[in-house]
C-alpha positions as CSV (number, residue, x, y, z in Angstrom):
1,X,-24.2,96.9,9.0
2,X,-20.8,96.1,10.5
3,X,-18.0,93.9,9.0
4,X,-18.8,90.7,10.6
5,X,-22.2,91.1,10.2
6,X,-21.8,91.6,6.3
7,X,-19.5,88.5,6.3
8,X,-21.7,86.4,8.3
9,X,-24.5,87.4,5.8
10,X,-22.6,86.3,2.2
11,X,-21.2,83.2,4.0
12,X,-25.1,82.3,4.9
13,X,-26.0,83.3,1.2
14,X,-22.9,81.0,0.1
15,X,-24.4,78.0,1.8
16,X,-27.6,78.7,0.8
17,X,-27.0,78.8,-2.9
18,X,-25.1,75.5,-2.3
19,X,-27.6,73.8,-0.6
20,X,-29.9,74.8,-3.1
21,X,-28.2,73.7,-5.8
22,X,-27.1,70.6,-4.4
23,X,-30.8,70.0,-2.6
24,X,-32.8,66.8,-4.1
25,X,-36.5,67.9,-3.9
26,X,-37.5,64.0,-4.3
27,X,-34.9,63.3,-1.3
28,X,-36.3,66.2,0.8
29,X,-39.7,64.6,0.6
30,X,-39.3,61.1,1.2
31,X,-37.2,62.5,4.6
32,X,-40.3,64.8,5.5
33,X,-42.3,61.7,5.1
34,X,-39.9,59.6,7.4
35,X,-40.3,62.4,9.8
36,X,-44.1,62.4,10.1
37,X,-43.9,58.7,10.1
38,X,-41.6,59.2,13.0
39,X,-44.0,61.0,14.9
40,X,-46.7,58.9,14.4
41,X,-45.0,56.1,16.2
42,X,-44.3,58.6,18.6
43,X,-47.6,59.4,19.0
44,X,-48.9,55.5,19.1
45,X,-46.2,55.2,21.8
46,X,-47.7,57.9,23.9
47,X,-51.3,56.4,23.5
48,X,-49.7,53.0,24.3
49,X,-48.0,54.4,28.0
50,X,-51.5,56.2,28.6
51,X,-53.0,52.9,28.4
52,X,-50.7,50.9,30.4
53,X,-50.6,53.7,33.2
54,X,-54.4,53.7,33.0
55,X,-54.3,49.9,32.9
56,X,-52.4,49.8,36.1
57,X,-54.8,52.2,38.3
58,X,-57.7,50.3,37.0
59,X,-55.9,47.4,38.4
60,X,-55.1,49.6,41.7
61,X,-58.9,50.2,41.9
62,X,-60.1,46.7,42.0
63,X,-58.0,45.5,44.5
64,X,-59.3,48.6,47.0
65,X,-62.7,47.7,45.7
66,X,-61.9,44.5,46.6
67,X,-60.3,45.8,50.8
68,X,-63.4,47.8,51.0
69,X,-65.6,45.0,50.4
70,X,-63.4,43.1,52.3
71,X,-63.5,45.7,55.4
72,X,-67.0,46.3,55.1
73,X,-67.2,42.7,56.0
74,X,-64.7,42.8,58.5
75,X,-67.0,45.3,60.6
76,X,-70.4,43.2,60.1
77,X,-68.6,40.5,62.1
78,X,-67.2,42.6,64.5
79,X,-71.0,44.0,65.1
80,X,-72.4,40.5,65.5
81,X,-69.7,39.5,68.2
82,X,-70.2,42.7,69.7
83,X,-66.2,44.1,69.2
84,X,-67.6,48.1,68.0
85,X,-64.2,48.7,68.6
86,X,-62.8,46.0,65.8
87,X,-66.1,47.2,63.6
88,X,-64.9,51.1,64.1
89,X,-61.3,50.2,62.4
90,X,-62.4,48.3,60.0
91,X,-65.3,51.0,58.3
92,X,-62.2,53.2,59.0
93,X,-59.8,51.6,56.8
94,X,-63.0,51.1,54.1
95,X,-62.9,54.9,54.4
96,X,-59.5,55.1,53.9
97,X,-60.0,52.7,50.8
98,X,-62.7,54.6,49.4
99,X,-60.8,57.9,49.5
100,X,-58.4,56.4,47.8
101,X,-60.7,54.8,45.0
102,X,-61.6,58.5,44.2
103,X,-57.9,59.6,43.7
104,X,-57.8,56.6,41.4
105,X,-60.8,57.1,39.4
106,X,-60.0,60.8,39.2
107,X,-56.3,60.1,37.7
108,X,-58.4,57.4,35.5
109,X,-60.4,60.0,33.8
110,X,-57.4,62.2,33.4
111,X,-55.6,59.4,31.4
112,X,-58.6,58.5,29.4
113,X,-59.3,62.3,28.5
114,X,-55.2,62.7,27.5
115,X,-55.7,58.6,25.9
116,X,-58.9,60.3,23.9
117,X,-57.0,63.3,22.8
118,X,-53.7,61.4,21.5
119,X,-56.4,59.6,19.5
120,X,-57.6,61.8,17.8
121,X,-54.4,63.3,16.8
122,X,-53.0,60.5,15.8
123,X,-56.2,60.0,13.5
124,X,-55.2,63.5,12.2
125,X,-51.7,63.1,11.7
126,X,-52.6,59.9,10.1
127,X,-55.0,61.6,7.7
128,X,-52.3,64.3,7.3
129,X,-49.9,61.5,6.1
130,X,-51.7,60.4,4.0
131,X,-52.5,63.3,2.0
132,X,-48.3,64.7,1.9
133,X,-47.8,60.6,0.7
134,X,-50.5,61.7,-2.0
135,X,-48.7,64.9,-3.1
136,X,-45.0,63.6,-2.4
137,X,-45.8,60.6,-5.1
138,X,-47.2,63.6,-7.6
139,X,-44.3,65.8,-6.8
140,X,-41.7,63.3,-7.3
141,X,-43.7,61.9,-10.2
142,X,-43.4,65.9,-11.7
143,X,-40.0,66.4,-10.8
144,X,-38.5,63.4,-12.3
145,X,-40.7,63.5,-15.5
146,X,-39.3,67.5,-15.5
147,X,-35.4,66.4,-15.0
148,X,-36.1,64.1,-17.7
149,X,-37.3,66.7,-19.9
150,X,-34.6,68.9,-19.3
151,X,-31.9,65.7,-20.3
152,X,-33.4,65.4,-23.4
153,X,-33.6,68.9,-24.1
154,X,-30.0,69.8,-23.2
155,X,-28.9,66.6,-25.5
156,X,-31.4,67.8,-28.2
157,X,-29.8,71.3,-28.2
158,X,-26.5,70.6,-26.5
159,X,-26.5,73.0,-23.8
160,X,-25.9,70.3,-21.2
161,X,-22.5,69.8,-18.7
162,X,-22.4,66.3,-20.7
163,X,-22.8,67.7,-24.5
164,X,-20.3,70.1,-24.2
165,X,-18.1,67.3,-23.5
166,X,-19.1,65.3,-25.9
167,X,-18.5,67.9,-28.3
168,X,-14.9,69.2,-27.0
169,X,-14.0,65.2,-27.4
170,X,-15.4,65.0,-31.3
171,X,-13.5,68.3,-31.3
172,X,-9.9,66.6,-30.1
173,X,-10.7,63.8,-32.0
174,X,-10.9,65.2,-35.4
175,X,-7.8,67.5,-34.7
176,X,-5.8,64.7,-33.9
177,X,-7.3,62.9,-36.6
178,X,-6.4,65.9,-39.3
179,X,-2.8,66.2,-37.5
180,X,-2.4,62.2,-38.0
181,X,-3.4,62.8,-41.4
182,X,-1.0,65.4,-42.2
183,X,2.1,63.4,-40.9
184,X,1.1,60.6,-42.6
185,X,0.8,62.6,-45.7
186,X,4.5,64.0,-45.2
187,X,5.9,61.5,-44.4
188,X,5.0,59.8,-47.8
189,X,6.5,62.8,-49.5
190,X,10.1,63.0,-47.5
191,X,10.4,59.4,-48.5
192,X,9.3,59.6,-52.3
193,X,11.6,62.4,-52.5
194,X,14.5,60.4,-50.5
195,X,14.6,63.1,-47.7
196,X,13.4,60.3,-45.0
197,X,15.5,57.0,-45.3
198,X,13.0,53.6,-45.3
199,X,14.2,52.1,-41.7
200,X,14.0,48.3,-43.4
201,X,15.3,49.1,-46.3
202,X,19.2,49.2,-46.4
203,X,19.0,52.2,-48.8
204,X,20.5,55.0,-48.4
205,X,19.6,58.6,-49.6
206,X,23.0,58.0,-51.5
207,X,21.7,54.8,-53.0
208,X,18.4,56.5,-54.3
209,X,20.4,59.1,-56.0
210,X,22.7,56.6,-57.4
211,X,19.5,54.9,-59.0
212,X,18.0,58.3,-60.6
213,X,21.3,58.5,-62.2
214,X,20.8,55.3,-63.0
215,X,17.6,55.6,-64.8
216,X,18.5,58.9,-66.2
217,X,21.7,57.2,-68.1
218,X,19.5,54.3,-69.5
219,X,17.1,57.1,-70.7
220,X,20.2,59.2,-72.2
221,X,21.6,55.4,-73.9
222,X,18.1,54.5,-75.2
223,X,17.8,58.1,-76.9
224,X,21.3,58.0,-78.4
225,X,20.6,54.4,-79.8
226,X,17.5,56.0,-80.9
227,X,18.7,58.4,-82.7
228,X,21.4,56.0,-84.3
229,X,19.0,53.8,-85.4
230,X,17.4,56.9,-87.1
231,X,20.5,58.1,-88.3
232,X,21.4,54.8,-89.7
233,X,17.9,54.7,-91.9
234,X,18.2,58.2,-93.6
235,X,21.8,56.4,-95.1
236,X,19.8,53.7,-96.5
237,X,17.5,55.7,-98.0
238,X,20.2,57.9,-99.4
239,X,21.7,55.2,-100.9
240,X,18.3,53.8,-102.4
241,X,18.1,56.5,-104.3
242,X,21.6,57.0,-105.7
243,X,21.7,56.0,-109.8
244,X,22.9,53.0,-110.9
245,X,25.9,54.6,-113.2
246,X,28.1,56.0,-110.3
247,X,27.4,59.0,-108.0
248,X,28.1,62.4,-109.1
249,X,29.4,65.1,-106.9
250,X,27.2,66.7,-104.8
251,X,25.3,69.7,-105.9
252,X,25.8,69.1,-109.9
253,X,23.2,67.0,-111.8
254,X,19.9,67.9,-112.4
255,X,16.4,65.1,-113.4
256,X,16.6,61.7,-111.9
257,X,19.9,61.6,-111.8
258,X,20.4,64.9,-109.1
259,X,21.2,64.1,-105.6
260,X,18.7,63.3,-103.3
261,X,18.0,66.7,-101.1
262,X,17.9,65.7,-97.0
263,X,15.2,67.4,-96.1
264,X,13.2,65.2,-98.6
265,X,14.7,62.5,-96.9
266,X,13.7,63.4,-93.6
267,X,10.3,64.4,-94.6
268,X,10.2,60.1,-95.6
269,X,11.5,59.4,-92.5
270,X,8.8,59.2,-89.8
271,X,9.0,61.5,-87.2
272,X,8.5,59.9,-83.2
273,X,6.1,61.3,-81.2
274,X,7.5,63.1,-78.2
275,X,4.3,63.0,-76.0
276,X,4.0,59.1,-76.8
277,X,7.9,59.2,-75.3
278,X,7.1,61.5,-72.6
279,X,4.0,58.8,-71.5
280,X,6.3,56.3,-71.6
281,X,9.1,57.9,-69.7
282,X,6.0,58.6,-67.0
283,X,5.1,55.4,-66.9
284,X,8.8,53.7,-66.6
285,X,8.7,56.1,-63.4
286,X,5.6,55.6,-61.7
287,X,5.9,51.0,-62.1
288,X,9.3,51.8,-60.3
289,X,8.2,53.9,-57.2
């Protein structure tokens, strides 16, 4: 097999397989049925010249009927007034008529036998209509009821063109979903933090720092006064239990009248919770964010 044979052959097989695959089988049949219906008509217009052209010699036929009756008079006048001569032409031209008849009634036959045949084809063809209008209605009935079959089946298991889009778009959608997500997320943490400036607040990174100072001084204040306060109660208890008689110097003494020791006085005073202070700190923070 030569080169341009082989290329003629996979160009052939190329249009093949794409006819194929784009080929309709319910459009194929309903244009083989438009064709037989075509040549049906074609068929009925045949029978329809046969009988015209058959119409016609008939018509021929009775007008030399009618010259030969016509002659045949013609030459029983010329008899009675004794003109054999005017007699001879006239059974002549009845000859001539007569022959002439027999062409035409042998062409008649010839178009009956050809209008008889076309008949009975076109009974046939009919018939054979018929039955391909039959099967074309079952096959398209079939082949649709099949493609529908196959739809649901491809969207059942998602094998179809149209699923896999589907699921490449549920794909892209809950990337860009997840993606959204995540910016939104970060974004709420670089502007807690005071990495990402409000854009209608008139803060400033420099202003949110200024306020955590802020805080943290008013923290470091309420300890201190705190812690005064605290300071300011073990004094009052020290000087509750000094006697009425004076003081003595510290470490002499000994009974009731001894000093009072500072651990015992810190054991009286009550101690503040750190974790109730730490809540509290927590919460300060979280009602101002």
């Amino acid at each position: 097999m030569g080169i341009l044979s082989r290329a003629s052959y996979v160009i052939r097989s190329k249009l093949n397989a794409l006819v194929n695959r784009a080929e309709d089988p319910t459009q194929t049949l309903d244009y083989s049925y438009e064709q037989l219906r075509d040549e049906l008509q074609d068929v009925k217009q045949g029978i329809a010249d046969l009988t015209t052209q058959k119409k016609r010699l008939e018509i021929q036929k009775r007008r030399l009927e009618d010259n030969v009756e016509r002659h045949n008079e013609q030459a029983r006048e010329a008899v009675r007034q004794d003109r054999d001569d005017l007699a001879r032409r006239a059974l002549e031209k009845k000859k001539q008529k007569m022959s002439q008849i027999e062409q035409l009634e042998a062409q008649i036959g010839d178009l009956e036998r050809n209008q008889d045949d076309l008949v009975e084809k076109k009974e046939q063809l009919q018939q054979r209509i018929e039955e391909f209008r039959t099967r074309k209605e079952t096959m398209k009935a079939r082949y649709e009821a099949a493609e529908a079959n196959a739809r649901v089946s491809e969207a059942i298991t998602g094998a179809g063109d149209e699923m896999d889009e589907v699921t490449r778009t549920i794909e892209r959608a809950e990337e860009r979903t997840e993606e959204m997500e995540a910016r939104a997320a970060a974004l709420d943490e670089l502007r807690e933090t005071g990495a990402l400036e409000d854009g209608v607040s008139e803060k400033s990174k420099l202003d949110h720092e200024l306020e955590e100072l802020s805080e943290q001084s008013g923290a470091e204040r309420e300890l201190e006064t705190l812690k005064a306060e605290m300071a300011d109660d073990e004094e009052d208890v020290e000087a509750e239990t000094e006697p009425a008689g004076g003081t003595e110097p510290a470490g002499t003494g000994s009974g009731a009248g001894a000093d009072v020791d500072p651990e015992d006085v810190d054991a009286e005073v009550p101690d503040v919770d750190e974790a109730e202070v730490d809540a509290e700190l927590e919460q300060l923070k979280e009602e101002e964010t």
